[in-house]
KEVEX-692693 format. One record per residue: residue number from 1; x, y, z of N, C-alpha, C in turn. Coordinates in steps of 0.05 Angstrom, whole numbers, plus 5000, padded with zeros to 4 digits. Example, Ala and Ser with C-alpha at 12.3 -4.5 7.8 and 13.67 -1.06 7.14 Angstrom:
BEGIN
- num	n.X	n.Y	n.Z	ca.X	ca.Y	ca.Z	c.X	c.Y	c.Z
- 1	5264	4886	5156	5246	4910	5156	5264	4934	5156
- 2	5257	4955	5142	5273	4979	5143	5258	5001	5157
END
This chain:
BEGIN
- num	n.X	n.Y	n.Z	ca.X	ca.Y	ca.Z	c.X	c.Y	c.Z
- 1	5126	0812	4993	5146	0798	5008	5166	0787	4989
- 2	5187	0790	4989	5221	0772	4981	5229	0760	4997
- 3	5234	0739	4983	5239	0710	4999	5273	0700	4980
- 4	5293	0703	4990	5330	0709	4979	5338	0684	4987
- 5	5340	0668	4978	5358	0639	4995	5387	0638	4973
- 6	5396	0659	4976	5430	0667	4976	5431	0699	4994
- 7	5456	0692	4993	5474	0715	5006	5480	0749	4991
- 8	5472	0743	4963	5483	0759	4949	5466	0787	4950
- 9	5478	0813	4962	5466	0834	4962	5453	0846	4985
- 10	5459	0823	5005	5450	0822	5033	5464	0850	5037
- 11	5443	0862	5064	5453	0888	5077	5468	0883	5106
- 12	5499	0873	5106	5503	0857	5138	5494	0870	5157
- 13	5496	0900	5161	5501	0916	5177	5460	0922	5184
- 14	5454	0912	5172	5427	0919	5179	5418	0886	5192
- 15	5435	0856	5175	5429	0843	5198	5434	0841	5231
- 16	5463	0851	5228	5470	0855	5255	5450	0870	5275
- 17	5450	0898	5263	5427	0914	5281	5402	0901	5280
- 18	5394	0884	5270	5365	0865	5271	5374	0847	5292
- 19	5391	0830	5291	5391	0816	5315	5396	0828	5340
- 20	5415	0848	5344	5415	0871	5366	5392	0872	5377
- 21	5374	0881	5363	5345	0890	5363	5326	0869	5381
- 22	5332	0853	5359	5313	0832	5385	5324	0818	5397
- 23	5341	0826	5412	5364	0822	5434	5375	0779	5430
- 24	5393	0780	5399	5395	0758	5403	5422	0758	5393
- 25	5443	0740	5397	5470	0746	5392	5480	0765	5372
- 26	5500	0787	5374	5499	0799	5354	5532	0807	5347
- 27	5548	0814	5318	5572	0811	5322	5579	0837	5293
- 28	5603	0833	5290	5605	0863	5275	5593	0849	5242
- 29	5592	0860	5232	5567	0854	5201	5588	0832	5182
- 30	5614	0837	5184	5628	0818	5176	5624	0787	5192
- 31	5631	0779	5212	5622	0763	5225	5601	0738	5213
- 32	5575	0756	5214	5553	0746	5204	5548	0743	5179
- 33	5569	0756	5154	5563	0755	5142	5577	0725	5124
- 34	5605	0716	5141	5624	0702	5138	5611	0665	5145
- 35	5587	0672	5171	5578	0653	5181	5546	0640	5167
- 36	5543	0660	5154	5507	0655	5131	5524	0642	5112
- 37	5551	0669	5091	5560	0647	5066	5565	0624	5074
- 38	5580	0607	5097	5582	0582	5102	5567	0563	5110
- 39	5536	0573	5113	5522	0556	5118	5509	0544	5100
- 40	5500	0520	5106	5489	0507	5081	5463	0519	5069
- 41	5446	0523	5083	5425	0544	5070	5421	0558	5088
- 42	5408	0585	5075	5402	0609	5079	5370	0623	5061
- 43	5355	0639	5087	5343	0643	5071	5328	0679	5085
- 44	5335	0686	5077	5328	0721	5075	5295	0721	5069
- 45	5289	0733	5079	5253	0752	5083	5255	0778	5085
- 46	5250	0798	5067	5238	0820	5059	5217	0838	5060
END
């Protein structure tokens, strides 16, 4: 398991289709990717 609490190297386009997936808001990979860097933390699972 990888555990990423930055943004850097993230795959957007595979978050997007993940949230698609389990049917929870979903937006073009830019979007999401604009709305993680601005959040205060973040943390990715692998």
């Amino acid at each position: 398991m990888n555990i990423k609490r930055d943004c850097e190297g993230v795959d957007w386009e595979l978050v997007s289709g993940i949230l698609r997936t389990v049917g929870m808001a979903h937006y073009v990979p830019e979007v999401h990717q604009k709305a993680f860097e601005n959040s205060q933390a973040v943390v990715f699972i692998s």
